[in-house]
C-alpha positions as CSV (number, residue, x, y, z in Angstrom):
1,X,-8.1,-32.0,24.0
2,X,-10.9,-30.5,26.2
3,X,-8.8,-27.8,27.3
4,X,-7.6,-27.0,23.9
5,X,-11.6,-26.5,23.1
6,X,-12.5,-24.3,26.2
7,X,-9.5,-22.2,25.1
8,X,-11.0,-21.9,21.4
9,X,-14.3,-21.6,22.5
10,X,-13.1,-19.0,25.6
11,X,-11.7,-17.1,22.5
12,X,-14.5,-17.1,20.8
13,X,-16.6,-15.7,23.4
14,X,-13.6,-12.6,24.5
15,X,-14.5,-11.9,20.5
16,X,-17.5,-11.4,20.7
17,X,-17.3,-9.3,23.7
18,X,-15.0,-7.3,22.5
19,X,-17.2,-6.9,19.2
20,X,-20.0,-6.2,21.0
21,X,-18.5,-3.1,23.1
22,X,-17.3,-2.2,20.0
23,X,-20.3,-2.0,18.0
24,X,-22.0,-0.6,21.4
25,X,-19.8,2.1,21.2
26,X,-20.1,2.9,17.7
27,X,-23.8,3.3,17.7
28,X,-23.7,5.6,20.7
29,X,-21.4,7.4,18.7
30,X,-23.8,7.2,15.6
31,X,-26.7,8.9,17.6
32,X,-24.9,11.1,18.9
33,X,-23.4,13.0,15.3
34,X,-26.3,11.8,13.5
35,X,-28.2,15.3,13.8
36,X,-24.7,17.1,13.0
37,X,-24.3,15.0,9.4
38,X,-25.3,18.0,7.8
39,X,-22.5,20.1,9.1
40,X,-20.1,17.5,8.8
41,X,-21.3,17.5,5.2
42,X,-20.3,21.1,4.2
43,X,-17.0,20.3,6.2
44,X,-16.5,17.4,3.9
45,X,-17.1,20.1,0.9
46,X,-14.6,22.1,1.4
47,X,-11.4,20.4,-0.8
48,X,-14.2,20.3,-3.6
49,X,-14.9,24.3,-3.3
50,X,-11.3,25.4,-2.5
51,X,-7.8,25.5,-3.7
52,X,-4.9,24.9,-1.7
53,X,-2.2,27.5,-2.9
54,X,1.7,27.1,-1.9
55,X,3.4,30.3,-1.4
56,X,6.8,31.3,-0.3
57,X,6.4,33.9,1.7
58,X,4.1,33.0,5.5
59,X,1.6,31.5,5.1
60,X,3.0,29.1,2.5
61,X,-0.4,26.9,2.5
62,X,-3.6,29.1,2.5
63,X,-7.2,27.7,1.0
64,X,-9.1,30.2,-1.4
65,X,-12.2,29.5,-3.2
66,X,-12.0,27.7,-6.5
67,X,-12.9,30.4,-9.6
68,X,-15.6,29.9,-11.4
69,X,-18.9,28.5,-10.7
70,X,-19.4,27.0,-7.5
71,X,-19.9,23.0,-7.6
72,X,-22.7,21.7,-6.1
73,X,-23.1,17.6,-5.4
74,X,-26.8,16.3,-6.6
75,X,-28.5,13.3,-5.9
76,X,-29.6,10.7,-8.2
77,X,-32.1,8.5,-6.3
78,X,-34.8,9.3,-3.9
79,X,-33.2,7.6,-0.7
80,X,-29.3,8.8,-2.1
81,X,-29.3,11.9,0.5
82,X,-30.6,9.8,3.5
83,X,-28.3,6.9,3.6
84,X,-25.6,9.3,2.4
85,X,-26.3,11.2,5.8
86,X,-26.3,7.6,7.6
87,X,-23.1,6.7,6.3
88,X,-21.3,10.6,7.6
89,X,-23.0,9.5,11.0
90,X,-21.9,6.7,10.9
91,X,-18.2,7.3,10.2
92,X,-18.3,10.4,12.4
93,X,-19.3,7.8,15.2
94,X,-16.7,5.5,14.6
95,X,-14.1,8.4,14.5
96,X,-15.2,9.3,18.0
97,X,-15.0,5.4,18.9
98,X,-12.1,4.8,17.8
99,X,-10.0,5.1,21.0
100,X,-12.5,2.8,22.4
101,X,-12.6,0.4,20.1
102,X,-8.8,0.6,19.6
103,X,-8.9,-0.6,23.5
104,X,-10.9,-3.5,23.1
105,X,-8.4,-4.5,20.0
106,X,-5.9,-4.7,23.1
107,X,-7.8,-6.2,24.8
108,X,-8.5,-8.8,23.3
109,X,-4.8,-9.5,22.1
110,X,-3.8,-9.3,25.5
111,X,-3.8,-12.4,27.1
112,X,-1.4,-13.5,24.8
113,X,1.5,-10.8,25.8
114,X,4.0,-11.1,28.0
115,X,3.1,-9.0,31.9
116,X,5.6,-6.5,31.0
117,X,4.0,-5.9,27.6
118,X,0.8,-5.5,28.8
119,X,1.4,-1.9,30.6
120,X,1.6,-0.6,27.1
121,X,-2.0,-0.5,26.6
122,X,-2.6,3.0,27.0
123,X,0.6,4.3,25.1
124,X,-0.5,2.0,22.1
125,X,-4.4,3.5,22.2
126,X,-3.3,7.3,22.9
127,X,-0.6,7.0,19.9
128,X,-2.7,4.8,17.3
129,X,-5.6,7.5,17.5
130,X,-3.3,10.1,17.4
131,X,-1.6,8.7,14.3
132,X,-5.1,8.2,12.7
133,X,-6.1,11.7,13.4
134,X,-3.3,13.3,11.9
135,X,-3.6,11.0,8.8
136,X,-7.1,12.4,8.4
137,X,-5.5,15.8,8.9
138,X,-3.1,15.4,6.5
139,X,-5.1,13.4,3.8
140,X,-7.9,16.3,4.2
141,X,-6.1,19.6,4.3
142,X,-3.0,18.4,1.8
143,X,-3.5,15.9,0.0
144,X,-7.8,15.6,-1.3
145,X,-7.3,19.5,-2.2
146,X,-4.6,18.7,-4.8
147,X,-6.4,15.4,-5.6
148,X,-9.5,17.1,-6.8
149,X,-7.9,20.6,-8.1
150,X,-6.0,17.6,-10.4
151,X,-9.4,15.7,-11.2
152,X,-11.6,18.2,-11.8
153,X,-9.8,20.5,-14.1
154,X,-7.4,17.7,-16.2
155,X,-9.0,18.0,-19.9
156,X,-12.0,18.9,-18.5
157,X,-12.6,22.4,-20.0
158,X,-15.4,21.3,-22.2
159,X,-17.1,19.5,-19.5
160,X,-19.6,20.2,-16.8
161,X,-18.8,18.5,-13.4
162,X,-21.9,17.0,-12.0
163,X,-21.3,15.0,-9.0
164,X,-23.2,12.9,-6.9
165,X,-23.3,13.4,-3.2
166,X,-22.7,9.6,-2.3
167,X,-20.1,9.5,-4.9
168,X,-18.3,12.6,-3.6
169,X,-18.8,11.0,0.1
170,X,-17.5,7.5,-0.8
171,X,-14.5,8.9,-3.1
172,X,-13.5,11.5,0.2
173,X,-14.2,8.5,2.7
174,X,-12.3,6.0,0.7
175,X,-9.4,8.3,0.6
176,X,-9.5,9.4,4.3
177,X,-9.1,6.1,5.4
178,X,-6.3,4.8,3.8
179,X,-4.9,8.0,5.2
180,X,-5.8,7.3,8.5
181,X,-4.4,3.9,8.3
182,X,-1.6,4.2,6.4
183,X,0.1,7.1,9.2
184,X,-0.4,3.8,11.8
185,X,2.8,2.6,9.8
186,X,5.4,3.9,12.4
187,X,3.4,2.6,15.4
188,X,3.2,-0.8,13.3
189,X,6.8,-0.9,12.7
190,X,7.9,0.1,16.6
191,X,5.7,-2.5,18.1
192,X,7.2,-5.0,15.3
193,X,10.2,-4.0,16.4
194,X,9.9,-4.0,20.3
195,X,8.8,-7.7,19.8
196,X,11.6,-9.2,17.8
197,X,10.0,-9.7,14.6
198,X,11.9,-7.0,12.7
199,X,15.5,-5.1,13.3
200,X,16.3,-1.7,12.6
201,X,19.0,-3.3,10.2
202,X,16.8,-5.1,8.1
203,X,14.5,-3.0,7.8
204,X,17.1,-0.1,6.5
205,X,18.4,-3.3,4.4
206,X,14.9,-4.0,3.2
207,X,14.4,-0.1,2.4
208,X,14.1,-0.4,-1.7
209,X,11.4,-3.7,-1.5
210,X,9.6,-1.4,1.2
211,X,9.3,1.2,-1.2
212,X,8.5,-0.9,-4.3
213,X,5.1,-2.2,-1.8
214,X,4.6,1.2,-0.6
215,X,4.1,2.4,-4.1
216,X,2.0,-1.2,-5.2
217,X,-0.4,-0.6,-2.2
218,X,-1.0,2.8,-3.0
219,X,-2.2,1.4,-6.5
220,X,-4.5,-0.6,-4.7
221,X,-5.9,1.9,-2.0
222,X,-6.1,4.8,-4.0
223,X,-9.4,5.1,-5.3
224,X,-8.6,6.5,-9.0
225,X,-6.1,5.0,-11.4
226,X,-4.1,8.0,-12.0
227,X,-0.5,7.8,-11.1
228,X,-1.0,11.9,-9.8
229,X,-2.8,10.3,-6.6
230,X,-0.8,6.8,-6.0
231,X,2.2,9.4,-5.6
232,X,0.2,11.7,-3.9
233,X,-0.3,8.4,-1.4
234,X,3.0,6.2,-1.9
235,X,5.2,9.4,-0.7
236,X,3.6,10.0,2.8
237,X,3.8,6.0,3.4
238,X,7.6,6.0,1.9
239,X,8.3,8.9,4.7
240,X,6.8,7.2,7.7
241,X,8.7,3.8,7.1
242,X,11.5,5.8,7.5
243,X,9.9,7.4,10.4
244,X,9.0,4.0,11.7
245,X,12.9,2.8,11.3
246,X,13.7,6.0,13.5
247,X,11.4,4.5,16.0
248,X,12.5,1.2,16.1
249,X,16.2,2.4,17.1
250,X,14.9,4.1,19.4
251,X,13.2,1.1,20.9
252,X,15.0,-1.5,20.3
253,X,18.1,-1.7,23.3
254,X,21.7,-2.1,21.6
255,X,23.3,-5.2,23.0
256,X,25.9,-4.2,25.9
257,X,29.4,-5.1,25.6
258,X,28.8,-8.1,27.7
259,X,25.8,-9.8,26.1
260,X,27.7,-9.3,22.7
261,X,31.0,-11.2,24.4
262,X,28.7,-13.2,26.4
263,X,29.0,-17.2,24.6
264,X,25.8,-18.2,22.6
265,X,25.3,-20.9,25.1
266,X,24.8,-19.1,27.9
């Protein structure tokens, strides 16, 4: 029983280390965009003052500026602009973190893997911030364009958009994130798959519940109601489960003739 403890408590205390380096990380990150939140700011702008167009001839996605009158966002309390700033550093710190912090997730999980597990550290960190950044990519240059073109001008041609700056920040946030996890699918599924837990079988046999959850989490991630944006989300996480089925044949070994013949005994 006093074993058991000092392992609980020994836990406890690789937890809060690794929480600690995290948040050690993050806040060096935070100082370091802080004084760039205004930039990233009129980055952030620009699926609200653009269009996304799709063309057939090269190229076939180009960004134009929306007609009409410019939209600005406003602020509606005194401190609103401050902490909205905050918040951009803040986010913009734990972007440039994030390889960090996904290294003390391994970390910490660590112990508990096998030694020929373990030397997969630096794959899994290099590939899950890769993943992440492309979902941001993705959600940013594809899919917010068409989300706000859709918002904005759906019924809304005797009304005035007036939006708030930590609205607009918490509506583009909300929806890069979910992004940003959602294209860790495939990496979830492979390292499922590389430890047992799921087959490629089942989860090609599973394929129509998969899609059923894809499409009920993307009701509960997506920040509007609308259907227009849960199918602007369910879609992209529909394609990477497929993606991630590709990668778990790849992973998983087929048994050899021999350990298929071989008795279940042995």
């Amino acid at each position: 029983m006093p074993d058991e403890k000092m392992s609980f408590f020994s836990h406890l205390e690789e937890l809060r280390k690794r929480i600690v380096v995290s948040l050690v990380v993050i806040g060096i990150g935070f100082i370091l965009t802080f004084s760039y939140s205004e930039t990233i700011l009129r980055f952030l702008k620009r699926p609200l003052t653009t269009n996304l167009i799709v063309s057939r001839t090269y190229p076939f996605l180009r960004a134009v500026p929306r007609p009409g009158t410019p939209i600005d966002l406003i602020f509606l309390a005194p401190a609103e602009a401050f902490w909205i700033h905050m918040k951009i550093a803040f986010l913009a710190g734990l972007l440039l973190a994030l390889p960090v912090v996904l290294h003390q997730i391994w970390k910490f999980i660590a112990p508990g893997l096998l030694p020929h597990e373990k030397r997969y550290a630096v794959p899994f960190v290099v590939l899950a911030s890769i993943f992440f950044v492309f979902g941001l990519l993705f959600c940013f240059y594809l899919v917010l364009p068409f989300a706000l073109n859709f918002l904005l001008t759906y019924k809304t041609e005797n009304l005035k958009p007036m939006i708030s700056i930590g609205n607009y920040v918490d509506f583009t946030s909300k929806f890069l994130l979910a992004f940003g996890l959602i294209f860790e699918l495939p990496l979830a599924i492979g390292i499922a798959a590389k430890m047992g837990l799921v087959t490629p079988q089942w989860l090609s046999k599973n394929r129509k519940y998969a899609i059923l959850i894809n499409f009920m989490i993307a009701a509960i991630l997506t920040p509007t109601p609308d259907a227009f944006n849960q199918v602007l989300m369910a879609l992209p996480m529909c394609l990477l489960y497929e993606v991630g089925v590709l990668a778990a044949r790849l992973l998983v070994k087929k048994p050899t003739a021999a350990q298929q013949q071989a008795p279940e005994g042995i």
